[in-house]
C-alpha positions as CSV (number, residue, x, y, z in Angstrom):
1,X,37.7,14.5,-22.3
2,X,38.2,18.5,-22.3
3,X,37.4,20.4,-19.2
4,X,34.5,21.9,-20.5
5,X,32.6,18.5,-21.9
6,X,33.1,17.2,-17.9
7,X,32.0,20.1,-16.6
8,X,28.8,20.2,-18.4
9,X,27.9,16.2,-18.1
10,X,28.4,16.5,-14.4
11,X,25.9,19.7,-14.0
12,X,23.3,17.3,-16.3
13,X,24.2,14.4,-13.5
14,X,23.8,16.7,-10.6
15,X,20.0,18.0,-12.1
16,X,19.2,14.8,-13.0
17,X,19.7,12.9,-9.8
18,X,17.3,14.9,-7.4
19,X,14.2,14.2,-9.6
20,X,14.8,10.7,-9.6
21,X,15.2,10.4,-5.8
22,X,12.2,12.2,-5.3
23,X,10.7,10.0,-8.1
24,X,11.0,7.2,-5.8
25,X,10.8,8.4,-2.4
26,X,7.0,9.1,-3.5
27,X,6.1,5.5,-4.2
28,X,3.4,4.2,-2.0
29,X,2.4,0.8,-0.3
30,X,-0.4,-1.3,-1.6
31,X,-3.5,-0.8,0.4
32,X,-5.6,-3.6,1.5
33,X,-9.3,-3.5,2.2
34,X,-11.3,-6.3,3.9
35,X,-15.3,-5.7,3.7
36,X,-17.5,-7.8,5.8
37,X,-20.9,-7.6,6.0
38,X,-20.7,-9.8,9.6
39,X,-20.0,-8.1,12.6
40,X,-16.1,-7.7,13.9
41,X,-16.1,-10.9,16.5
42,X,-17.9,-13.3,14.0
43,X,-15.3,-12.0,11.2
44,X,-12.3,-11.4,13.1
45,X,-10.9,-14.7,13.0
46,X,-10.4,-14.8,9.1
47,X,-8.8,-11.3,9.3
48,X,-6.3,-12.7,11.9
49,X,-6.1,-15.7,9.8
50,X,-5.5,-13.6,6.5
51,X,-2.8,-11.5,8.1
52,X,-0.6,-14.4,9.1
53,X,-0.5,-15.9,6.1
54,X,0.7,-12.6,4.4
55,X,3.4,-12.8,7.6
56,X,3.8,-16.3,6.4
57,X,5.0,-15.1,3.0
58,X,6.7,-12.1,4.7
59,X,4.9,-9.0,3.9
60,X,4.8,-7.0,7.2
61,X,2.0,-5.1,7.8
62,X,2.6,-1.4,7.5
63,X,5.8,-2.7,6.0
64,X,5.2,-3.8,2.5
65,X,1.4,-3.1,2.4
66,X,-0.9,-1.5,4.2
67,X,-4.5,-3.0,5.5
68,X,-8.2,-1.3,6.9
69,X,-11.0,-3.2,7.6
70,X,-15.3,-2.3,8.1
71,X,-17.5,-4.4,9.1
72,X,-21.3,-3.7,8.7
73,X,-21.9,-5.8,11.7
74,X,-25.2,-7.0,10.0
75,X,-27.3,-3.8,8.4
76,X,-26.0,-4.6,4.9
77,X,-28.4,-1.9,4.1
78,X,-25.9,0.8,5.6
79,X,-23.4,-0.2,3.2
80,X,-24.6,-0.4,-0.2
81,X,-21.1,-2.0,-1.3
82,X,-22.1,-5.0,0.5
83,X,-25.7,-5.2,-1.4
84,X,-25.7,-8.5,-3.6
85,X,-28.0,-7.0,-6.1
């Protein structure tokens, strides 16, 4: 390999290797949303229950995925994603 021919396939390696670390230093955790049309204390209890079995499988919240909750706390009208029909 001539001086010239290295020369030029390290400056493509150098120009090339950037883009894909920023590539994949962009990539985001799944997000998680749990909906309840309950209120918090009545619903809380299969949240807790639904996060240790992720743990169980270990995904780490915050970690591997991330999670939000809302609960309408009983004025399913309020939330129009909760309405049935």
């Amino acid at each position: 390999m001539r001086r010239r021919e290295f020369i030029t396939i390290l400056c493509y390696a150098a120009t090339a290797w950037p883009r894909s670390a920023i590539g994949q230093a962009a990539t985001t955790r799944p997000l998680i949303g749990w909906v309840s049309g309950g209120g918090r204390t009545a619903s809380w209890t299969f949240v807790e229950a639904f996060l240790e079995g992720m743990r169980d499988f270990s995904y780490v919240e915050g970690k591997q995925f991330d999670f939000t909750h809302r609960f309408a706390d009983g004025y399913v009208e309020d939330c129009p994603c909760l309405r049935t029909s």
